[in-house]
C-alpha positions as CSV (number, residue, x, y, z in Angstrom):
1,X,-40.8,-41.2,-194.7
2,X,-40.3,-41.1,-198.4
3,X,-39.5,-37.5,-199.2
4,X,-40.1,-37.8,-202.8
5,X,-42.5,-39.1,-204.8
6,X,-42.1,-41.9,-207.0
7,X,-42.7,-42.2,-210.8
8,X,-45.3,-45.3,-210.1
9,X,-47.1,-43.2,-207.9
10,X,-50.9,-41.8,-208.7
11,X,-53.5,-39.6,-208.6
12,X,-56.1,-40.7,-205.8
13,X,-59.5,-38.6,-205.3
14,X,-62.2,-40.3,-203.3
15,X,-65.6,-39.6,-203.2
16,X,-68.2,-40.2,-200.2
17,X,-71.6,-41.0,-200.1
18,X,-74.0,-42.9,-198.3
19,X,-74.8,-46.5,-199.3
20,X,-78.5,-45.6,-200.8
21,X,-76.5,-43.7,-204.2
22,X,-74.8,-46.8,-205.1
23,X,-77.8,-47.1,-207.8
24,X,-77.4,-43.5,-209.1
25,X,-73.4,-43.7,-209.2
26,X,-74.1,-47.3,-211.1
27,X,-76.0,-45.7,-213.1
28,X,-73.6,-43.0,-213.9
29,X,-71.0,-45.4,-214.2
30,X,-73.0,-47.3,-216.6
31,X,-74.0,-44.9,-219.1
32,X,-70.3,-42.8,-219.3
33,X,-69.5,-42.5,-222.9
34,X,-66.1,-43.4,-221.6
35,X,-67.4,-47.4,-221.8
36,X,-65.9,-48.3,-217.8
37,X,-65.9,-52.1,-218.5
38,X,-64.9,-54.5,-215.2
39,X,-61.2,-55.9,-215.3
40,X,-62.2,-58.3,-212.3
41,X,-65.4,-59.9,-210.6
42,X,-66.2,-58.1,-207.2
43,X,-64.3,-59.0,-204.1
44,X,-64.4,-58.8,-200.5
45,X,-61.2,-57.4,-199.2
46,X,-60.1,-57.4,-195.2
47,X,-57.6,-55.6,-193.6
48,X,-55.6,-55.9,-190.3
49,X,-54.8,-52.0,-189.4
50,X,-51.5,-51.9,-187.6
51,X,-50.2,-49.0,-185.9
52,X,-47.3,-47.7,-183.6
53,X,-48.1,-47.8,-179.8
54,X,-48.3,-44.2,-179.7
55,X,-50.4,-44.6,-183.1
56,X,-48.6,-42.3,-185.2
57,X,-50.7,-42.9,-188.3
58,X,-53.2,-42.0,-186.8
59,X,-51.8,-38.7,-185.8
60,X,-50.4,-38.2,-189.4
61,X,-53.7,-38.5,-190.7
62,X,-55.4,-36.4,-187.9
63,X,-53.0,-33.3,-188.3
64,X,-53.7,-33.6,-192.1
65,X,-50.0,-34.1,-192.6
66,X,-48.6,-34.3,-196.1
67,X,-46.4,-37.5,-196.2
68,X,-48.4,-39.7,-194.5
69,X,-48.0,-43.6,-194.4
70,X,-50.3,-46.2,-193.0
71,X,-49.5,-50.1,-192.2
72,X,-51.9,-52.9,-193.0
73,X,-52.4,-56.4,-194.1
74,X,-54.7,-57.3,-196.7
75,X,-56.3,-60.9,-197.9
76,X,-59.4,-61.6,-200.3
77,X,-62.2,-63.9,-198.7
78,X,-65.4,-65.8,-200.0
79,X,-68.5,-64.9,-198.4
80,X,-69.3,-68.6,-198.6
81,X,-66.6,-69.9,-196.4
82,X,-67.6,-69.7,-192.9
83,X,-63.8,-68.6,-192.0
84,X,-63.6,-65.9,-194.2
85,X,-63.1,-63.9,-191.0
86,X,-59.5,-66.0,-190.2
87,X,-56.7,-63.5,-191.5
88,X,-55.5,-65.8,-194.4
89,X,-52.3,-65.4,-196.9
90,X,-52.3,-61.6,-198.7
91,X,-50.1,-59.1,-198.6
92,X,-48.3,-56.5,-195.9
93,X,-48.8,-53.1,-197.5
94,X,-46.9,-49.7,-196.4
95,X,-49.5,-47.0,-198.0
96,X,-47.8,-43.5,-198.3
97,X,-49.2,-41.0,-199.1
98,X,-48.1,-37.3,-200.3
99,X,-50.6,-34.6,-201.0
100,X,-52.8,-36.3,-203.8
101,X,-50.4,-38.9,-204.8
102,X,-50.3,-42.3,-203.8
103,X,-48.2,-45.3,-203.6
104,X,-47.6,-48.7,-201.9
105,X,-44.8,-51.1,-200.8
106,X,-46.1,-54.7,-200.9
107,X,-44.7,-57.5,-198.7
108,X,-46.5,-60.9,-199.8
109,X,-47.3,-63.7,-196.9
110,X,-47.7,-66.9,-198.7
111,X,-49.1,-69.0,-195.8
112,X,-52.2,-68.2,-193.7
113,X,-50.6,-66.2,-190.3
114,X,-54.0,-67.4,-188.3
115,X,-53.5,-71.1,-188.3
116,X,-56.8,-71.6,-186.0
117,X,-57.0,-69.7,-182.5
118,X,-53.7,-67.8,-182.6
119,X,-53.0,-65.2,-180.8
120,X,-51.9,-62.0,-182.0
121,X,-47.9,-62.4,-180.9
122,X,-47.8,-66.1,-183.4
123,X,-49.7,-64.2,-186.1
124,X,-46.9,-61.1,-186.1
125,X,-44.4,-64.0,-185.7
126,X,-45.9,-66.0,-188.5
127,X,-46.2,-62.9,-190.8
128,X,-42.6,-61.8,-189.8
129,X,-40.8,-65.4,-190.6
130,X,-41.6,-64.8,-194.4
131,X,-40.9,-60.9,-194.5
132,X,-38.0,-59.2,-195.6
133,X,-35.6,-57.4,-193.4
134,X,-37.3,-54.2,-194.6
135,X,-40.7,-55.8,-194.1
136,X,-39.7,-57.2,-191.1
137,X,-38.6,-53.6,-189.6
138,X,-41.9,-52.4,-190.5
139,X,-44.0,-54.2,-188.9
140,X,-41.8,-54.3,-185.6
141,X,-42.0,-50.3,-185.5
142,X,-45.9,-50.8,-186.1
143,X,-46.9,-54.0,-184.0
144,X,-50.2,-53.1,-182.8
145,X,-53.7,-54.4,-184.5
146,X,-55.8,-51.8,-184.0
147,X,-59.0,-52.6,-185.9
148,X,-59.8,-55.4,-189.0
149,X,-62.1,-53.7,-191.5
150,X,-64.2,-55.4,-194.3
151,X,-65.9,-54.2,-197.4
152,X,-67.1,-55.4,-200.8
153,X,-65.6,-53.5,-204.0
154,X,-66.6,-53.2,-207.6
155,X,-63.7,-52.4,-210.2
156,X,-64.3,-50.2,-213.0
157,X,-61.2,-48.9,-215.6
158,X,-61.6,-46.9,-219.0
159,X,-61.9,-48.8,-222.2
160,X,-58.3,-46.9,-222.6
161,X,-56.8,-48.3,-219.4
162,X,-56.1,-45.2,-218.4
163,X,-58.5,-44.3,-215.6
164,X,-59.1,-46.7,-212.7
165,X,-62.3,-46.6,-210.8
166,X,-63.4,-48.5,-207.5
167,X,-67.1,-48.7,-205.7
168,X,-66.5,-49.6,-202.1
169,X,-69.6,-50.5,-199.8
170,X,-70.9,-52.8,-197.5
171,X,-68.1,-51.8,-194.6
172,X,-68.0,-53.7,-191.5
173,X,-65.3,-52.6,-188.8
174,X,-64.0,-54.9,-185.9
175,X,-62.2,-53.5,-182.2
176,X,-58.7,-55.3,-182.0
177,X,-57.0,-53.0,-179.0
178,X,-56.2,-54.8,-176.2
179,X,-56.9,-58.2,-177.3
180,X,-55.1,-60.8,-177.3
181,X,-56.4,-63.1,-179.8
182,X,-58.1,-61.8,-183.0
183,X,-61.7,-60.3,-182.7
184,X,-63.7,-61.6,-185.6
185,X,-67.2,-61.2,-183.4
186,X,-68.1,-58.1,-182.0
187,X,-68.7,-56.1,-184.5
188,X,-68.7,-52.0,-184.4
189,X,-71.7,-49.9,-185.4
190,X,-70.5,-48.2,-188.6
191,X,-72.1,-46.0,-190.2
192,X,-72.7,-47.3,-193.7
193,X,-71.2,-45.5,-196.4
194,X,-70.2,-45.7,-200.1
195,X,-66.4,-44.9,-201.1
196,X,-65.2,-44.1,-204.8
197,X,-62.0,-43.9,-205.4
198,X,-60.4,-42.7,-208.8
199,X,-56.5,-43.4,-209.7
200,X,-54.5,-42.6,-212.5
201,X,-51.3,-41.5,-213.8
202,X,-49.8,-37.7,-213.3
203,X,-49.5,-37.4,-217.0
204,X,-53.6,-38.2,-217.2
205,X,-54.5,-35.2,-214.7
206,X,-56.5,-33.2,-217.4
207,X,-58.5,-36.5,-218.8
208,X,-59.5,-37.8,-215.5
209,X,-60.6,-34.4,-214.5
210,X,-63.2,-34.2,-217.6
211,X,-64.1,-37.7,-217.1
212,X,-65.6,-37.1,-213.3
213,X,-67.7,-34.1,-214.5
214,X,-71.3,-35.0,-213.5
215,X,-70.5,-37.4,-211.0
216,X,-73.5,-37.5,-208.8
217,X,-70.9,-37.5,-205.8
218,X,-68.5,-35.2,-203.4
219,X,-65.0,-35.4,-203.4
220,X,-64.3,-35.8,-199.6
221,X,-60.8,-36.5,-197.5
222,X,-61.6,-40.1,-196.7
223,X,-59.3,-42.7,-194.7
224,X,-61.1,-46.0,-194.0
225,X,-58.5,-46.4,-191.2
226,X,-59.8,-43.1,-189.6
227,X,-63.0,-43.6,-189.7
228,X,-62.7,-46.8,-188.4
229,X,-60.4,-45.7,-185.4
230,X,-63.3,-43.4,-184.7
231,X,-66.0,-45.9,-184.7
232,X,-64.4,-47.9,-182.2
233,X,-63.6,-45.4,-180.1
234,X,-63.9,-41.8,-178.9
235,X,-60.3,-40.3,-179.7
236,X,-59.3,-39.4,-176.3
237,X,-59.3,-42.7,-175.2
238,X,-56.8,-44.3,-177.3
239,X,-54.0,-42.2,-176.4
C-alpha cells in the first residue's frame, strides 16, 4: 500500500441519489453560473472487479480503512453492438485510495482478453501476456472476478478546467464467483441509483467547495464495488 499520497492525486466527493433526480441535478448542472460544458459524448463503461481470494478489498473498504486500493479492468462499449458484453481491450486499473484523495495506476491491454467463449484462466492469461512485471504481480495477488458492473456516465468540467464532474446512472451488476467462464446473462437485481462524483486538485479545495453549494444531492461514502458485492450476495457468504 502506498503510504503517501501523490502530487497527481485528487479530491473525490460522491454524491448519491436515486435515478428519478437525474432531471433536477441536470438541471442544476445546467444553470451553474460556473458554465460545466461536456469534454466528451456520454459512454458506457464496464468493469471486471478483481479481488484477492480472501477478498481483501472488500474488507478494506468494509472496515472503512484509510489506504484502501481496489483492482479492476475497464473497456468502453457501444450499446449497438450486440457483444458489448465481451470484456474487450481497456485498461487494468489499481484504484488507491487515502482518506479523500484519490489516484490510479493504469496498465493498458491492447488486444481484446475474451477472444469468444474464454474462460476466465485464458482471459487472466491473455491480460497478463501484455502486462508489466508490476502489472503482472498485481493481478496474480488479485486473480479472482468477482462481479462485472455496467453504467452509463455523463462528463461535465468547469469552463476553467479546474473542477471535474461525472453523472453515473443506468447500473447493471453481473455474479462472476465461481464461474468459470464469464457471466454476461444473469443479471443481479440492483437497486437503481444515480452517482456524482466531483474531482479536483488539492490546491482547488476552497473553489470546489463553493461550487457544490446548492447541489440538490447528499454527499455519501459510495463504492460501486461494494454495493455491487452486496447485491450479489449476502456478506457472510462470500467468506
Amino acid at each position: 500500500m502506498v503510504s503517501t499520497v501523490p502530487e497527481k492525486a485528487r479530491y473525490e466527493i460522491k454524491f448519491v441519489a436515486y435515478e428519478q433526480e437525474i432531471h433536477r441535478l441536470l438541471h442544476w448542472v445546467k444553470m451553474h453560473p460556473v458554465g460545466f460544458i461536456s469534454p466528451y459524448p456520454d459512454r458506457q463503461i464496464n468493469n471486471v472487479y478483481f479481488d484477492s481470494h480472501d477478498y481483501k478489498a472488500f474488507s478494506e473498504n468494509l472496515s472503512g480503512s484509510s489506504e484502501r486500493r481496489k483492482v479492476r479492468y475497464r473497456w468502453y462499449s457501444d450499446k449497438q453492438d450486440p457483444n458489448h458484453m465481451r470484456i474487450d481491450k481497456g485498461v487494468l486499473e489499481v484504484k488507491c485510495k487515502r482518506n479523500y484523495f484519490g489516484w490510479k495506476q493504469h496498465y493498458i491491454i491492447s488486444n481484446q482478453p475474451d477472444t469468444g467463449n474464454s474462460n476466465w484462466r485464458e482471459i487472466r492469461d491473455n491480460m497478463l501476456e501484455e502486462l508489466s512485471d508490476n502489472g503482472k504481480r498485481i493481478l496474480r495477488n488479485n486473480p479472482h472476478p468477482v462481479l462485472i458492473n455496467q453504467y452509463d456516465r455523463k462528463y461535465f468540467v468547469t469552463n476553467d478546467n479546474v473542477i471535474r464532474l461525472t453523472v453515473d446512472r443506468n447500473q447493471n451488476v453481473w455474479d462472476q464467483r465461481y464461474k468459470p467462464q464469464p457471466n454476461y446473462n444473469h443479471r443481479a437485481n440492483l437497486c437503481k441509483t444515480l452517482v456524482v462524483e466531483i474531482k479536483f486538485d488539492r490546491a482547488d479545495q476552497e473553489y470546489a467547495s463553493q461550487l457544490i453549494q446548492g447541489i440538490p444531492l447528499r454527499t455519501s461514502r459510495n463504492s460501486k464495488y461494494m454495493v455491487g458485492v452486496n447485491t450479489i450476495s449476502q456478506i457472510s457468504h462470500i467468506w
